[in-house]
C-alpha positions in Angstrom: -5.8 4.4 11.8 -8.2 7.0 10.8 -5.2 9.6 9.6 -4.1 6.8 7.5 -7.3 5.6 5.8 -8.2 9.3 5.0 -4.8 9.9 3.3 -5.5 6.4 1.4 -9.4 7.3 1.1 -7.9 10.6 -0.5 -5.0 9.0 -2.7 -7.0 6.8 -4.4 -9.4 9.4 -5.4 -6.5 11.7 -6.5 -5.1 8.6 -8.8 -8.7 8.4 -10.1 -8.8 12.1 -11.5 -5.3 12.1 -12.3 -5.5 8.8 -14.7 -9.5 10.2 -15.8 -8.3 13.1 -16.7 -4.7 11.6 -18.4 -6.0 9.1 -20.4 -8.9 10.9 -22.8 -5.0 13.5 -23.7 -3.3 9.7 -24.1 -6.2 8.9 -26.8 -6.3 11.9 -28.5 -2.3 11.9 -29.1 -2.6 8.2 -30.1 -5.2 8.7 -32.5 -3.7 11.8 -34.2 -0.5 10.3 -34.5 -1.7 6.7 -35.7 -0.6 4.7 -32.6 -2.3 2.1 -32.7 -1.9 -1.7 -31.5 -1.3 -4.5 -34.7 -4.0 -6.8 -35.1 -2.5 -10.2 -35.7 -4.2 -14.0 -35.3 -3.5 -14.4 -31.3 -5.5 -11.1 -30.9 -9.0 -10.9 -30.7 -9.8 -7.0 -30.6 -10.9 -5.7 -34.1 -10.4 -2.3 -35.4 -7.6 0.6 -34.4 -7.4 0.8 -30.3 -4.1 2.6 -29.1 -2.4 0.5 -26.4 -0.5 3.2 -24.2 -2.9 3.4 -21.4 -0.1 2.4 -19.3 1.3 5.5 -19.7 -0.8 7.0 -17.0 0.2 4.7 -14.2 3.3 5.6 -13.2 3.1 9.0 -13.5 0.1 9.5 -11.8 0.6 7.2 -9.0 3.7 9.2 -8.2 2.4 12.5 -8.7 -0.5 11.6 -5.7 1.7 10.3 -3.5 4.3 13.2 -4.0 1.8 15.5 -3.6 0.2 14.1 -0.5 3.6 14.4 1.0 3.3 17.8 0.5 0.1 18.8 2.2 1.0 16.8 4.9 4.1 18.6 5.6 2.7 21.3 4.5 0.2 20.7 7.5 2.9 20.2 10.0 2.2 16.8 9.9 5.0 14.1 9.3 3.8 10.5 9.7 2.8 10.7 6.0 6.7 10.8 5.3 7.5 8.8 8.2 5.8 5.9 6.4 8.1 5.5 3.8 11.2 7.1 5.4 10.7 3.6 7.6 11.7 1.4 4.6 13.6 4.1 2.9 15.7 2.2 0.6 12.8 0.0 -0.2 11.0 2.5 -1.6 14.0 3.9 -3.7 14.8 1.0 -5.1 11.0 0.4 -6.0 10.8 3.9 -7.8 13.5 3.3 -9.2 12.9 0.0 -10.6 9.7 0.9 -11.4 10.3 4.1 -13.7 13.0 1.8 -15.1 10.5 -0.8 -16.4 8.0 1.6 -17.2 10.3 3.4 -19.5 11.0 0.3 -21.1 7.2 -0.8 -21.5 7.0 2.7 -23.2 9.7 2.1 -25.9 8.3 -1.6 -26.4 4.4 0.1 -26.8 6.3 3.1 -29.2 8.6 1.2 -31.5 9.1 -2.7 -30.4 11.9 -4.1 -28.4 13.0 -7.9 -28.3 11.7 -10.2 -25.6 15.4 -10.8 -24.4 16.2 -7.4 -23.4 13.0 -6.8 -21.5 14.3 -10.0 -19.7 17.1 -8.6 -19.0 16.2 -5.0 -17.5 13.4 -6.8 -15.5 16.4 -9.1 -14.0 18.3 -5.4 -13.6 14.9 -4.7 -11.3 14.8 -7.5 -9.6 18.6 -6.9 -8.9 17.7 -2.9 -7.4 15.2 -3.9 -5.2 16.8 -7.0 -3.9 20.0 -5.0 -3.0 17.6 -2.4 -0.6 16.2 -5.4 1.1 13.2 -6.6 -0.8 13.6 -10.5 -0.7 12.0 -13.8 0.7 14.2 -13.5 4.1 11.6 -16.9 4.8 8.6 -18.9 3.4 7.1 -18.2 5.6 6.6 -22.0 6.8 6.0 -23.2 3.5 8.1 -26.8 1.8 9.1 -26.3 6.0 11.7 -23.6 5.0 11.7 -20.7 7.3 14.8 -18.4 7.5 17.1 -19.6 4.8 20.8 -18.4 3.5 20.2 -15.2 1.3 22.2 -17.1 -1.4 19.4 -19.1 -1.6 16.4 -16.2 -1.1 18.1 -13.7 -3.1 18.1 -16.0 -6.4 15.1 -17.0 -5.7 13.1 -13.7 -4.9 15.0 -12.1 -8.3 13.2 -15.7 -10.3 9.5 -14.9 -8.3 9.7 -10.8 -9.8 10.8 -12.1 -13.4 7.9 -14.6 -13.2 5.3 -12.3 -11.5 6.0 -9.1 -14.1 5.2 -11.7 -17.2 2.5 -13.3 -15.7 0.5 -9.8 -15.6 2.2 -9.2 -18.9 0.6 -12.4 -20.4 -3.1 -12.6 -19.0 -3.4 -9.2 -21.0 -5.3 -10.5 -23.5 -9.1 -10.1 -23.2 -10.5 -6.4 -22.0 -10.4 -5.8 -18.6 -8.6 -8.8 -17.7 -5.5 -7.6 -16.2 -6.8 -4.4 -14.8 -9.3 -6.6 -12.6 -7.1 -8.8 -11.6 -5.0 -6.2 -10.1 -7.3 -4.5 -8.8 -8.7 -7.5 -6.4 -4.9 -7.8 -5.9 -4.4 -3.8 -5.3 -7.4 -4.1 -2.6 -6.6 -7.0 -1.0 -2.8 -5.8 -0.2 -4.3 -2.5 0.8 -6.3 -3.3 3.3 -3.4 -5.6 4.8 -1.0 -3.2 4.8 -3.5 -1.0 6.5 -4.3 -3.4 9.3 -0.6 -4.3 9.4 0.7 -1.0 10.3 2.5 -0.9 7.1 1.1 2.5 5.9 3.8 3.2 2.8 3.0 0.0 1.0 -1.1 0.7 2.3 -0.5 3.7 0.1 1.1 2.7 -2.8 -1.9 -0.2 -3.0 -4.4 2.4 -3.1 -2.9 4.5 -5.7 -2.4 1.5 -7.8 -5.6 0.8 -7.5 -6.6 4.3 -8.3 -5.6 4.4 -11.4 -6.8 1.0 -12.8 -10.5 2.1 -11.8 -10.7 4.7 -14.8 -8.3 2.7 -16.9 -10.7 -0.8 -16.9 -13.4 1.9 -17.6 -11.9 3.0 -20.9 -10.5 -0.5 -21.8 -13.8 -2.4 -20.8 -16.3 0.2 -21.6 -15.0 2.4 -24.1 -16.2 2.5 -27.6 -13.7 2.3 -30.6 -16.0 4.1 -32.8 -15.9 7.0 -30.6 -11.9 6.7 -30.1 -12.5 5.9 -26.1 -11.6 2.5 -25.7 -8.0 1.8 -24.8 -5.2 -1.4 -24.0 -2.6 -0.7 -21.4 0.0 -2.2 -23.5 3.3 -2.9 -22.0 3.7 -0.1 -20.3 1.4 -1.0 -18.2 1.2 -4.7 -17.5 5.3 -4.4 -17.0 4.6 -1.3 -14.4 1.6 -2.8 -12.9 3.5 -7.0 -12.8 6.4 -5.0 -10.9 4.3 -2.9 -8.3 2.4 -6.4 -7.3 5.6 -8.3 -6.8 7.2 -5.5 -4.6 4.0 -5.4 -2.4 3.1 -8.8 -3.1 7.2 -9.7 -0.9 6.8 -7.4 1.6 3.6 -8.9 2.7 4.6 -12.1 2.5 7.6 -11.8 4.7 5.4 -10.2 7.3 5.6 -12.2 10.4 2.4 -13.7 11.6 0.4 -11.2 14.2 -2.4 -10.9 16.3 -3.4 -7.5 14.3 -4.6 -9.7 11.2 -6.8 -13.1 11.6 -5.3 -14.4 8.2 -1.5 -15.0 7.2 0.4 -12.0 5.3 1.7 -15.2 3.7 -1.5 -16.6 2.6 -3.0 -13.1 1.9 0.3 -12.1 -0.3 0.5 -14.9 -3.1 -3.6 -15.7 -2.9 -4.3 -12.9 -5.5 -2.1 -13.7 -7.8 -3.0 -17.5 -8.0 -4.9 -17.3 -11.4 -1.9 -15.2 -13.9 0.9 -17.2 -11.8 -0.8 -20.6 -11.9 -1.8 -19.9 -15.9 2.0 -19.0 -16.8 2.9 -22.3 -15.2 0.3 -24.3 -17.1 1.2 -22.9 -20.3 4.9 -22.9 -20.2 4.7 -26.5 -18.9 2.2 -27.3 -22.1 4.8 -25.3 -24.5 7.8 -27.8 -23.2 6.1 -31.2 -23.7 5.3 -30.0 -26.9 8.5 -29.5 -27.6 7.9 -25.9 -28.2 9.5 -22.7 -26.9 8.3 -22.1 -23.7 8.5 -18.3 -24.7 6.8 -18.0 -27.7 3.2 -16.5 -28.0 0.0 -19.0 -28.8 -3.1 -18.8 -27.9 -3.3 -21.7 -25.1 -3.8 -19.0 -22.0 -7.0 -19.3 -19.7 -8.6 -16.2 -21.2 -8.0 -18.4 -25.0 -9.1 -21.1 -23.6 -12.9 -19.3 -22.2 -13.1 -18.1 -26.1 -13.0 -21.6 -27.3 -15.5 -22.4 -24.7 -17.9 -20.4 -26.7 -17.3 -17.4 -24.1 -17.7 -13.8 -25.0 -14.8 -11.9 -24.1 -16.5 -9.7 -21.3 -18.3 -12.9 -19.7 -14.7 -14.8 -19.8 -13.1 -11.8 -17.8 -15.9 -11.6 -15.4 -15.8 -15.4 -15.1 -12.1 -15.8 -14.4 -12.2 -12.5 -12.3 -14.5 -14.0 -10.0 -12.4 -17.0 -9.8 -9.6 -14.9 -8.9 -11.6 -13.6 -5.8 -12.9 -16.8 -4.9 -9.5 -18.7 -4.5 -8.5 -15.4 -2.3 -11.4 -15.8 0.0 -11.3 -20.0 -0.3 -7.1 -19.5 1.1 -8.1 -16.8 3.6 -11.0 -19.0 5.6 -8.4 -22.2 5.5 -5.6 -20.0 6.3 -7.3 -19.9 9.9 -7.1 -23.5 10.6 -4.5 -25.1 7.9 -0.8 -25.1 7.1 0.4 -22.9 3.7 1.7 -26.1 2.4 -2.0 -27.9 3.0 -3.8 -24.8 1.0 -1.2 -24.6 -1.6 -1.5 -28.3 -2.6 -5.1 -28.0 -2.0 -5.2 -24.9 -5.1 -3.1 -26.7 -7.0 -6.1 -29.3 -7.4 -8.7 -27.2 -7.7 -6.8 -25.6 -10.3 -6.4 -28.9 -12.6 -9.7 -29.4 -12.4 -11.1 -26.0 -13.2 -8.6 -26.5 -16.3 -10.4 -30.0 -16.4 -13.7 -28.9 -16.2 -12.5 -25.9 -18.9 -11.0 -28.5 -21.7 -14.7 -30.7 -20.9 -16.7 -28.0 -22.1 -14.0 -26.4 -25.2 -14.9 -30.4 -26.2 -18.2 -30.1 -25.7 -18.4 -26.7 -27.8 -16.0 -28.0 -30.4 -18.7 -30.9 -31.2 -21.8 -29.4 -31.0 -20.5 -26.8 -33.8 -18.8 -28.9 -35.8 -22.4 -30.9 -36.1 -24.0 -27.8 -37.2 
């Protein structure tokens, strides 16, 4: 265990310099050649802020990891390539999949592509990684559905991907938003993995969360006066959607063991209750309004903080320490309650968080229009 969290301890750190170092070149090259992101009436950013942040994730998360491979073996030592020479084709397909989105994200960022055909390469993901053995195998106990036919789970898993890649890709909007949210997700599957034995995916955790530190730094701290503040575009939120899904499945799947007091289960889709639970909210809002379900407004959580009166950096901490709460609320019933029992049990909570939400957006709404 201590080999392991050294080479994550050391990965991590790598990501961090890598991205540091990457993303002051990315702002430089945006600024000189007028790559900026369009202010329209759904965004609340003013001023010229480039939005290819994103560009340093993959990259750099790749580069670490390569290059820990090589001073292992370089060392004479091999269980750093015997982690992800376990689940081989896994990992292919994720690399793969994932230089495949992130290629796209890029394009979309550079010169704009259409909603349907990002659609339809994320199904082409979805598709790669389910063909190396990347699906919902179970439920892990949940709706009482164990091991089902894979013409079931394999529809299914390629519909969770989709969903989880646009629900990162939608709670983009306010500055440091998405990158903490993944980050708390990042951790959290980290530290699983770690305890779980599952060392590749332990890895890839850690350098995905290495290179969201500096990232939220220039996003959430940088100033746009001094040309350091920075989105992560499309590129990113597609890259980063994609990476949590992959780990996000594989932990899930987990079996239950004595190694880990919680349930993989539990600990896989707790994280990502706030973007996935929002997505659901809003399209279902969208469709009794007889509106496009896929067509941008501003009726996300993050929108819905600003009408509360929120500033933009209180909102994200607000809803990020949501995020961590739900995680740690699931983890301590996980120990004496069925998934089905805490996933019901969230559900509430989250209609009246969205209750208590629309209360005070009224409250606000009145006492202004008084003034």
């Amino acid at each position: 265990m201590t080999y392991w969290i050294i080479n994550s301890l050391i990965v991590f750190i790598l990501c961090v310099l890598f991205a540091g170092v990457l993303i002051p070149q990315i702002l430089l090259i945006a600024y000189r050649r007028n790559l900026f992101d369009e202010v329209d009436e759904r965004k609340i950013h003013k001023g010229a802020i480039p939005r290819l942040g994103g560009m340093a994730f993959e990259p750099v998360i790749l580069l670490s990891l390569v290059l820990m491979a090589g001073v292992n073996i370089l060392a004479g030592e091999t269980m750093f390539s015997d982690a992800f020479s376990a689940h081989t084709l896994v990992f292919i397909a994720a690399f793969c999949s994932i230089q495949l989105l992130y290629l796209v994200g890029l394009a979309d960022d550079l010169i704009g592509i259409k909603y349907r055909a990002k659609f339809v390469i994320q199904l082409v993901c979805a598709v790669l990684l389910i063909s190396s053995g990347c699906w919902f195998d179970t439920l892990g106990g949940a709706l009482g559905i164990n091991a089902w036919s894979p013409w079931i789970g394999m529809p299914f898993t390629a519909i969770v991907i989709v969903f989880i890649i646009n629900a990162f890709n939608l709670i983009d909007g306010i500055d440091g938003l998405a990158s903490g949210l993944s980050s708390i997700a990042s951790l959290i599957y980290g530290i699983s993995f770690l305890m779980l034995g599952e060392y590749g995916y332990a890895l890839i955790s850690f350098a995905t969360l290495g290179v969201l530190v500096p990232f939220y730094y220039f996003n959430v701290f940088g100033d746009v006066r001094k040309h350091s503040k920075i989105f992560m575009g499309d590129t990113g939120s597609l890259t980063i959607g994609l990476i949590l899904s992959i780990l996000g499945i594989q932990l899930y799947t987990l079996p239950d063991t004595d190694m880990l007091e919680f349930s993989p289960s539990v600990l896989a889709f707790s994280p990502l209750i706030i973007p996935a639970f929002d997505v659901v909210r809003v399209y279902m809002m969208r469709i009794r309004q007889h509106r496009s379900p896929f067509l941008p407004d501003k009726s996300h959580i993050h929108h819905k903080f600003l009408a509360a009166g929120m500033r933009p950096r209180v909102a994200m901490v607000t809803i990020i320490i949501t995020s961590v709460l739900f995680t740690l609320l699931n983890l301590w019933l996980s120990v004496w309650m069925n998934i089905n029992v805490i996933v019901v049990l969230d559900i509430v909570l989250w209609i009246a968080f969205n209750g208590w939400l629309n209360t005070r957006i009224a409250r606000y709404r009145r006492t202004h229009s008084d003034v």
